[in-house]
Backbone as JSON Lines, residues from 0, in Angstrom:
{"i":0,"aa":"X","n":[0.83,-1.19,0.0],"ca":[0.0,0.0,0.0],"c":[0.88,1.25,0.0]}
{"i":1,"aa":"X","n":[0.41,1.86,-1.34],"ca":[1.19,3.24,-0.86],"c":[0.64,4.38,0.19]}
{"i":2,"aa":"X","n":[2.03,5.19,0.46],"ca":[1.7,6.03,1.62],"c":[1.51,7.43,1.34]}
{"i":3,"aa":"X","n":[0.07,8.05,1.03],"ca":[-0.27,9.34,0.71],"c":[-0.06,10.05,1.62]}
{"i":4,"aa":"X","n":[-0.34,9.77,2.73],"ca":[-0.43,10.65,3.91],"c":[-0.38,10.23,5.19]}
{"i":5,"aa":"X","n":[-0.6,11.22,6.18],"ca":[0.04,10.71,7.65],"c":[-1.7,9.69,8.12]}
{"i":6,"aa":"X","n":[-2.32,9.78,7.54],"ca":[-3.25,9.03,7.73],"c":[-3.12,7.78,7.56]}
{"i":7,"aa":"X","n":[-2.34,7.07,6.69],"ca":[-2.3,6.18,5.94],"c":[-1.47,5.01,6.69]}
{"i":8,"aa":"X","n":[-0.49,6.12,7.87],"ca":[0.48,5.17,8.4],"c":[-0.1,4.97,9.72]}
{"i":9,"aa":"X","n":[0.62,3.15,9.78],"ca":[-0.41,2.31,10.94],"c":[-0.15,3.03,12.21]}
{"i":10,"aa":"X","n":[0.88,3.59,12.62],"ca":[0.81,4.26,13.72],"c":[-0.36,5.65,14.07]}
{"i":11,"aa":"X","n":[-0.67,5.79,12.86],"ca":[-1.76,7.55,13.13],"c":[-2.94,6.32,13.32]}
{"i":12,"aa":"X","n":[-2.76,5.68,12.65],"ca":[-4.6,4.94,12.74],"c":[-4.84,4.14,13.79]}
{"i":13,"aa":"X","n":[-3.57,3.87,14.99],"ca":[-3.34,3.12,16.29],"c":[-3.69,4.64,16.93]}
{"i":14,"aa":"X","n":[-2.96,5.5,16.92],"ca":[-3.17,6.83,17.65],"c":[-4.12,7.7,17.54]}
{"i":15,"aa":"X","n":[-4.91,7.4,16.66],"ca":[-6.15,7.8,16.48],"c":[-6.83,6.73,17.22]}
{"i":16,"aa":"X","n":[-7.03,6.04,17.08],"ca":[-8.26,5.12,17.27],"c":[-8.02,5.01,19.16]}
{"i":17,"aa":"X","n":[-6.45,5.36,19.77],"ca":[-6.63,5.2,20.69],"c":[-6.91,6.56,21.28]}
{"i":18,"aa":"X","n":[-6.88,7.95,20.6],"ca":[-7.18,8.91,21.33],"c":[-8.97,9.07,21.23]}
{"i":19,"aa":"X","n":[-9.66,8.36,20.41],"ca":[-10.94,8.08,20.62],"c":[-11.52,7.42,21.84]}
{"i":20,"aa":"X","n":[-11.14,6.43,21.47],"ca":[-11.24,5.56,23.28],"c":[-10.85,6.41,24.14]}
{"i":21,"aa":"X","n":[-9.46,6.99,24.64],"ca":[-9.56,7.83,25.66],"c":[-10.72,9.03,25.76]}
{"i":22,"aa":"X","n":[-11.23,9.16,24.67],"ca":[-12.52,10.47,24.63],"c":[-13.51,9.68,25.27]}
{"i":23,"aa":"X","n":[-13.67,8.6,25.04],"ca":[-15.07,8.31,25.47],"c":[-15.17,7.89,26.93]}
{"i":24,"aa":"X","n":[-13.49,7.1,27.26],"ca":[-13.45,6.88,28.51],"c":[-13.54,8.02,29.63]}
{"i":25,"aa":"X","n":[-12.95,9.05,29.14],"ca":[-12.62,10.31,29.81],"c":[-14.26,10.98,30.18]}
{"i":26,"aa":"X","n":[-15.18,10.87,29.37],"ca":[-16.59,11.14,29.31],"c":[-16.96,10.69,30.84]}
{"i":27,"aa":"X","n":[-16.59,9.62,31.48],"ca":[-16.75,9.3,32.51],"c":[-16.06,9.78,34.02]}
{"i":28,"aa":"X","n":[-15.02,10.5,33.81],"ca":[-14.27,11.29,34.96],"c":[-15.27,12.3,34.92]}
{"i":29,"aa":"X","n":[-14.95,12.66,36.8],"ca":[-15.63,13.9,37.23],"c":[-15.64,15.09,36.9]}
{"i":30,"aa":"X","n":[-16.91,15.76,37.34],"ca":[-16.86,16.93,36.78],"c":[-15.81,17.9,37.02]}
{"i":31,"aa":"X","n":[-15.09,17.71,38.41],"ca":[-14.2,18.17,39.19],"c":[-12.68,17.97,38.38]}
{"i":32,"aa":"X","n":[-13.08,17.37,37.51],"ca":[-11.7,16.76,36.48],"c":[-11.45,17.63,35.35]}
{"i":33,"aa":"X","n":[-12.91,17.98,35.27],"ca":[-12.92,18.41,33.13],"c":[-11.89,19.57,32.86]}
{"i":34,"aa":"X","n":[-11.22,19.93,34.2],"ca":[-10.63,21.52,33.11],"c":[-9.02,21.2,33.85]}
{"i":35,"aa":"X","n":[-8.89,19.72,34.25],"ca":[-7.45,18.94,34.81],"c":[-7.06,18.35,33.96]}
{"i":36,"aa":"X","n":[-7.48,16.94,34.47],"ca":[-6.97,15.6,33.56],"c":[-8.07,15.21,32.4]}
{"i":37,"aa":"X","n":[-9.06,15.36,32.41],"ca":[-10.21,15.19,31.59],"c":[-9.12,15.9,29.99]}
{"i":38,"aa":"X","n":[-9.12,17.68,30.11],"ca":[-8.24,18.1,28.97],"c":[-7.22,17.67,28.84]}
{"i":39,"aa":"X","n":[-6.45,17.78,29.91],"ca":[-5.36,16.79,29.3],"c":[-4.94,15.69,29.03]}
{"i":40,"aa":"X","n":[-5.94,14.8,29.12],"ca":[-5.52,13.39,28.52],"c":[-6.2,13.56,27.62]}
{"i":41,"aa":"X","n":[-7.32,14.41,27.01],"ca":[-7.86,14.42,25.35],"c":[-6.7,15.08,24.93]}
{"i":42,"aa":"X","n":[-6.64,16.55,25.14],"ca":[-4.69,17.32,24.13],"c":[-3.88,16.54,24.47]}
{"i":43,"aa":"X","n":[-3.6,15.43,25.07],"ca":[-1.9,14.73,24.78],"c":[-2.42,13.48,23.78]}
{"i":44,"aa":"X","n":[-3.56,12.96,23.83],"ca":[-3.66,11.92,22.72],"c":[-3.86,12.32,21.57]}
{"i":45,"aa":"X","n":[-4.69,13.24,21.76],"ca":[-4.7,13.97,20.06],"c":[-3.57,14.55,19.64]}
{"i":46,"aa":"X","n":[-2.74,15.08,20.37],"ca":[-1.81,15.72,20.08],"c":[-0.52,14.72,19.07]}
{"i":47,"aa":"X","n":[-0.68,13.5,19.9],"ca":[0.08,12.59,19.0],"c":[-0.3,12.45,17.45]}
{"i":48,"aa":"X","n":[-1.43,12.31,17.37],"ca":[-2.28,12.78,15.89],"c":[-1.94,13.97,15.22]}
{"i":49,"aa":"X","n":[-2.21,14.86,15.87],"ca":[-1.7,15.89,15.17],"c":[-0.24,16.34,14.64]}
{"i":50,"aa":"X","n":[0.49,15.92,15.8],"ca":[1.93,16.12,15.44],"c":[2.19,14.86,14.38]}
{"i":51,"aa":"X","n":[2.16,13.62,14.59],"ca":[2.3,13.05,12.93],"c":[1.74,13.5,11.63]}
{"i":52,"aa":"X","n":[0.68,14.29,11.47],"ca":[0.49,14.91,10.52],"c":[1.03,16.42,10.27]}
{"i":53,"aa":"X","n":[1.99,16.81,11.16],"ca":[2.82,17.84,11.32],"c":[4.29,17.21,10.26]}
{"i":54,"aa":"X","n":[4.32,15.79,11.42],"ca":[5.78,14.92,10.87],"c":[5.76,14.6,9.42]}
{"i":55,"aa":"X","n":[4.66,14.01,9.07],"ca":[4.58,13.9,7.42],"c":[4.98,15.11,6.9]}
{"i":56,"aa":"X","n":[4.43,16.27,6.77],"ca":[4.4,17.6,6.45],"c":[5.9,18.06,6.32]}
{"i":57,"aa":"X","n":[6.63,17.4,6.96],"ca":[8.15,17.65,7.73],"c":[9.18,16.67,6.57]}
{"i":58,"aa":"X","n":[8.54,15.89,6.4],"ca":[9.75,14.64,5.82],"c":[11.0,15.29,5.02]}
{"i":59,"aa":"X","n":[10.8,16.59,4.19],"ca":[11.48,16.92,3.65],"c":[13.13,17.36,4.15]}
{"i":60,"aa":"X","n":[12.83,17.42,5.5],"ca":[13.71,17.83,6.55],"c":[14.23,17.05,7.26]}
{"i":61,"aa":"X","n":[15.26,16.16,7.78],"ca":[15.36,15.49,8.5],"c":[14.97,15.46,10.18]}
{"i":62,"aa":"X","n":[15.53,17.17,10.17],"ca":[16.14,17.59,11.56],"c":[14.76,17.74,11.67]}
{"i":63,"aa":"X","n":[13.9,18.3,11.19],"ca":[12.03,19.02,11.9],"c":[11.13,17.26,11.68]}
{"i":64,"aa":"X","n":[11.94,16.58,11.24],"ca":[10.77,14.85,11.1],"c":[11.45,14.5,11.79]}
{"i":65,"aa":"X","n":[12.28,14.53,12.82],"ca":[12.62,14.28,13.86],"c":[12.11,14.54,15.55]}
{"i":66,"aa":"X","n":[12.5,16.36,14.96],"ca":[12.02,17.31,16.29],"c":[10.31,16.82,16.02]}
{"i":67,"aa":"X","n":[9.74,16.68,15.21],"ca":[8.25,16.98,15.44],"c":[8.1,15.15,15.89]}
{"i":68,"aa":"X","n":[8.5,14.17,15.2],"ca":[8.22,12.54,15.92],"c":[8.85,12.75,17.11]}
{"i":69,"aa":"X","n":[9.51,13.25,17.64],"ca":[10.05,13.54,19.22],"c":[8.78,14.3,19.94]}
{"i":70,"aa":"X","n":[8.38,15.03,19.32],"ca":[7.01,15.86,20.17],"c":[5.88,15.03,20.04]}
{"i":71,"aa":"X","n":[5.61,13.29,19.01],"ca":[4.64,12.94,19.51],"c":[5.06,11.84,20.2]}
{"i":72,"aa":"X","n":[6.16,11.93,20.78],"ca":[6.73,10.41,21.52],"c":[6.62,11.27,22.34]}
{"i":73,"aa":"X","n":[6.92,12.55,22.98],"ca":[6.33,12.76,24.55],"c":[4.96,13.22,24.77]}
{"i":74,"aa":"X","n":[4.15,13.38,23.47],"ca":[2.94,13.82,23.92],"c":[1.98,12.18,24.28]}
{"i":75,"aa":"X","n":[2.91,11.34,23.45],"ca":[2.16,9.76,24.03],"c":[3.0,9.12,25.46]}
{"i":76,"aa":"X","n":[3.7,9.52,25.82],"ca":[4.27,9.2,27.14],"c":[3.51,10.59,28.15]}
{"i":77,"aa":"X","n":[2.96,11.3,28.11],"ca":[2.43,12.49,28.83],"c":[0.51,11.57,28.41]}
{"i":78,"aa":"X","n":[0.52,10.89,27.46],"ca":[-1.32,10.04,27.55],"c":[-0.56,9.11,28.8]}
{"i":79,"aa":"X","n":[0.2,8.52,28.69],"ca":[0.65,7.11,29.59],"c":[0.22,7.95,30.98]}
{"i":80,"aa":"X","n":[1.02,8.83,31.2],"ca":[1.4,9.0,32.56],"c":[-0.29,9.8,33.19]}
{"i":81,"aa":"X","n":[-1.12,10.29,32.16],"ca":[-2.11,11.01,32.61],"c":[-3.52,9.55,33.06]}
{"i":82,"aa":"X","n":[-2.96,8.46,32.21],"ca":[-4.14,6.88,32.03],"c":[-3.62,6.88,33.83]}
{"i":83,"aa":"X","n":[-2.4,6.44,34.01],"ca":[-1.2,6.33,35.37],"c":[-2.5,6.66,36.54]}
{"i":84,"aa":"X","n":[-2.52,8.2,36.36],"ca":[-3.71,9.0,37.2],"c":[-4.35,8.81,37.09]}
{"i":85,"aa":"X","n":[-5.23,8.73,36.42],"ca":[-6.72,7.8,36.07],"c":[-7.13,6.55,37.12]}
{"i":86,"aa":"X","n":[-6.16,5.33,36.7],"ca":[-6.07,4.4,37.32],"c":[-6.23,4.35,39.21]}
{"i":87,"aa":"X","n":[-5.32,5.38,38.97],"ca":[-4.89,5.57,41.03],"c":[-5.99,6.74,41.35]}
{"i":88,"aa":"X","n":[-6.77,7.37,40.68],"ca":[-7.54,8.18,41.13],"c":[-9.04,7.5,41.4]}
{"i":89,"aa":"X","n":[-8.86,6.25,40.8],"ca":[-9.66,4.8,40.54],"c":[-11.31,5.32,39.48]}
{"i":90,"aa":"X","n":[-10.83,6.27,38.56],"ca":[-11.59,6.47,37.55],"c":[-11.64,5.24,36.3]}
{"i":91,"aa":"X","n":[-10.63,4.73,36.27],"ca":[-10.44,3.73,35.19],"c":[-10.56,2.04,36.14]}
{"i":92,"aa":"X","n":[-10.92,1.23,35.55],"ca":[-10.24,0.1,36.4],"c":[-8.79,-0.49,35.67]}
{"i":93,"aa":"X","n":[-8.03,-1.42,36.65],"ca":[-7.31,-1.84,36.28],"c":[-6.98,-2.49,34.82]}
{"i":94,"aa":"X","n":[-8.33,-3.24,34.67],"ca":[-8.09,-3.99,32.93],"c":[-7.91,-2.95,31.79]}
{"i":95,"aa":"X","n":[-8.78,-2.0,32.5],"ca":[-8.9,-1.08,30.97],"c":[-7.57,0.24,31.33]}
{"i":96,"aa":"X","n":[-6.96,0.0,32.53],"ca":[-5.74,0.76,32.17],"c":[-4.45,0.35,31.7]}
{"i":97,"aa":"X","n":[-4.38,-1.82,31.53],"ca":[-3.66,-2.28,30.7],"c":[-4.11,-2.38,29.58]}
{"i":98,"aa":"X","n":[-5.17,-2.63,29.38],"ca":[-5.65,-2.39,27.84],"c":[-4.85,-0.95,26.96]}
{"i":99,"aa":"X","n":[-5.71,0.09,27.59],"ca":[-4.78,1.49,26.92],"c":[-3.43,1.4,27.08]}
{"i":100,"aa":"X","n":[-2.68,1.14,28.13],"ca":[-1.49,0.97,28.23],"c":[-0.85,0.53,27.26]}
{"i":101,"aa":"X","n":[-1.22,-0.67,26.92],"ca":[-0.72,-2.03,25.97],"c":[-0.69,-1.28,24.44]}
{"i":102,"aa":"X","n":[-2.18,-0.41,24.46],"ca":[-2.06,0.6,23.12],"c":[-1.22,1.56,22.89]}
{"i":103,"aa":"X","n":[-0.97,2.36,23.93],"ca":[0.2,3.08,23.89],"c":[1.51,2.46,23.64]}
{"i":104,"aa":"X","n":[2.05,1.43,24.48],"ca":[3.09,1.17,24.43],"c":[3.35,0.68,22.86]}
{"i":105,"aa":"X","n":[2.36,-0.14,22.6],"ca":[2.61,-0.1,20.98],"c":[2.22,0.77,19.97]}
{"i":106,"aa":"X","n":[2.31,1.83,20.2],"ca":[2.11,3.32,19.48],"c":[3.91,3.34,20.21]}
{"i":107,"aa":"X","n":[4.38,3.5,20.98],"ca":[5.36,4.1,21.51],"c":[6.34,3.29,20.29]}
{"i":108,"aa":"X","n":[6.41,1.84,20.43],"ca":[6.98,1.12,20.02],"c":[7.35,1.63,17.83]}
{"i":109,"aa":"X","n":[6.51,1.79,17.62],"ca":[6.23,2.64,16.3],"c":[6.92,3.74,16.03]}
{"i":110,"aa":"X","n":[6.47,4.86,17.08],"ca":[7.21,5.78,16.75],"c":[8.89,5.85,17.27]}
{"i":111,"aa":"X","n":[9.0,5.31,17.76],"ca":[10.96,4.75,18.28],"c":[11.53,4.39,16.74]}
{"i":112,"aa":"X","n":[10.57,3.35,16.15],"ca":[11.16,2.55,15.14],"c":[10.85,3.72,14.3]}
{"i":113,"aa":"X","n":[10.29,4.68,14.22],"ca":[10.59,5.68,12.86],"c":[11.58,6.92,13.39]}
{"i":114,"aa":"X","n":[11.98,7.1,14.6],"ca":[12.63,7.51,15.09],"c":[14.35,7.2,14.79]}
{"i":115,"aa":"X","n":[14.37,6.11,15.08],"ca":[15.42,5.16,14.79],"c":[15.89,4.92,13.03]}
{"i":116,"aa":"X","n":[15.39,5.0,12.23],"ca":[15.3,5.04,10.8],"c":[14.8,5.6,9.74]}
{"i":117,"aa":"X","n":[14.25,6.97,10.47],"ca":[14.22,8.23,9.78],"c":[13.99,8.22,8.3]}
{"i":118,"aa":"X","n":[15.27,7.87,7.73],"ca":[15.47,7.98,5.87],"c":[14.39,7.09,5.87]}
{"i":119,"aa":"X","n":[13.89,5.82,6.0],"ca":[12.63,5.7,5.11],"c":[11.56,6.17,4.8]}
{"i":120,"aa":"X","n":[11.11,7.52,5.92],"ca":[10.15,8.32,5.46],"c":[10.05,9.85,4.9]}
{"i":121,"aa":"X","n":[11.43,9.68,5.12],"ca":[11.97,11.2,4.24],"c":[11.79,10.98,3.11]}
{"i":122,"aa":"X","n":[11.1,12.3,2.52],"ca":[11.14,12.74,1.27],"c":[12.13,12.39,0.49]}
{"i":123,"aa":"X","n":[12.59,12.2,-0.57],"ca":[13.98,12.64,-1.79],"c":[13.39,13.42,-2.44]}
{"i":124,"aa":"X","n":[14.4,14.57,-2.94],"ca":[13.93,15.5,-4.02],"c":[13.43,14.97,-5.32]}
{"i":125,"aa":"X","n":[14.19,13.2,-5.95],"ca":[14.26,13.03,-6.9],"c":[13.14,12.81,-7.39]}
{"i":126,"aa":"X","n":[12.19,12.01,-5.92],"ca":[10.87,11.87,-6.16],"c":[9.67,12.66,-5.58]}
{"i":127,"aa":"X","n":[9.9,14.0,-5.61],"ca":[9.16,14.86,-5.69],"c":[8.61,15.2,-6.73]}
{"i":128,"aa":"X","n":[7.12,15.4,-7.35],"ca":[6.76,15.64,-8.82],"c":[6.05,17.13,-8.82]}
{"i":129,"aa":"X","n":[6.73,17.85,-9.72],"ca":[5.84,18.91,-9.79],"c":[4.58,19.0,-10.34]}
{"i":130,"aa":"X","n":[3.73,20.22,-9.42],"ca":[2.6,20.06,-9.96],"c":[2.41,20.71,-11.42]}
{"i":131,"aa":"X","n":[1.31,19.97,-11.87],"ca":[1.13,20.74,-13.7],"c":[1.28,21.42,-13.8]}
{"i":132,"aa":"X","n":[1.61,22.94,-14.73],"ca":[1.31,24.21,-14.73],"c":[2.0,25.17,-13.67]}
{"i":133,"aa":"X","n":[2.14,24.57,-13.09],"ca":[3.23,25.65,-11.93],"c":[3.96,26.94,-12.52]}
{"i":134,"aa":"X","n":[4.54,26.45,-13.22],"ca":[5.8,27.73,-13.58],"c":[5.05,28.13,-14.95]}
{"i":135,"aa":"X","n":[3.82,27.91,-15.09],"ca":[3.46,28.94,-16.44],"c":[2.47,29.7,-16.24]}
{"i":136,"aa":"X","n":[3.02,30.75,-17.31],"ca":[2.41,32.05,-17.16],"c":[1.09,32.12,-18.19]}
């Protein structure tokens, strides 16, 4: 399968699908929560979403498809540690905070390995195609 976009790669569609679940789970913390951990465990999971579609955007660059997959490897270790609270605040139960866990960690596991090997999702100039008509007047 080719790769059009940051959508396309299995890690956005793991990080998506798990910052959904955290929405719905989060639906269930207190009201006393919503402007704590409630927001911030929705902005750090989405955020991983968003910043891979930042990182695609980036490929052309090594150094910024780096810096930006570095900003969604701590915005998914900042979901871990916020589920962490959840758990001990005993909003979540135990199964369903290894469940998410288990999702994260293999989201984590993903973005390390593109971390780690970079050039396969960098751009090359060679195969960059211009668009039609561009340079005419």
């Amino acid at each position: 399968m080719e790769i059009k976009s940051a959508k396309d790669l299995m890690v956005y569609k793991k990080a998506y699908d798990l910052a959904m679940q955290i929405f719905r789970i989060s639906k269930a913390f207190p009201k006393a929560e919503r402007f704590s951990l409630t927001d911030q465990i929705r902005r750090s999971s989405r955020s991983v979403c968003l910043n891979l579609r930042e990182v695609w955007a980036k490929r052309r660059y090594k150094a910024h498809f780096i810096s930006k997959l570095t900003d969604c490897d701590a915005e998914n270790d900042e979901t871990s540690t916020s589920l962490d609270f959840a758990l001990d605040c005993e909003y979540i139960s135990k199964e369903l905070h290894k469940e998410t866990i288990d999702k994260y960690t293999e989201i984590q596991k993903m973005l390390k390995s593109m971390l780690f090997s970079p050039d396969k999702f960098l751009l090359h100039y060679s195969s960059i195609e211009e668009p039609e008509g561009m340079y005419e007047s």
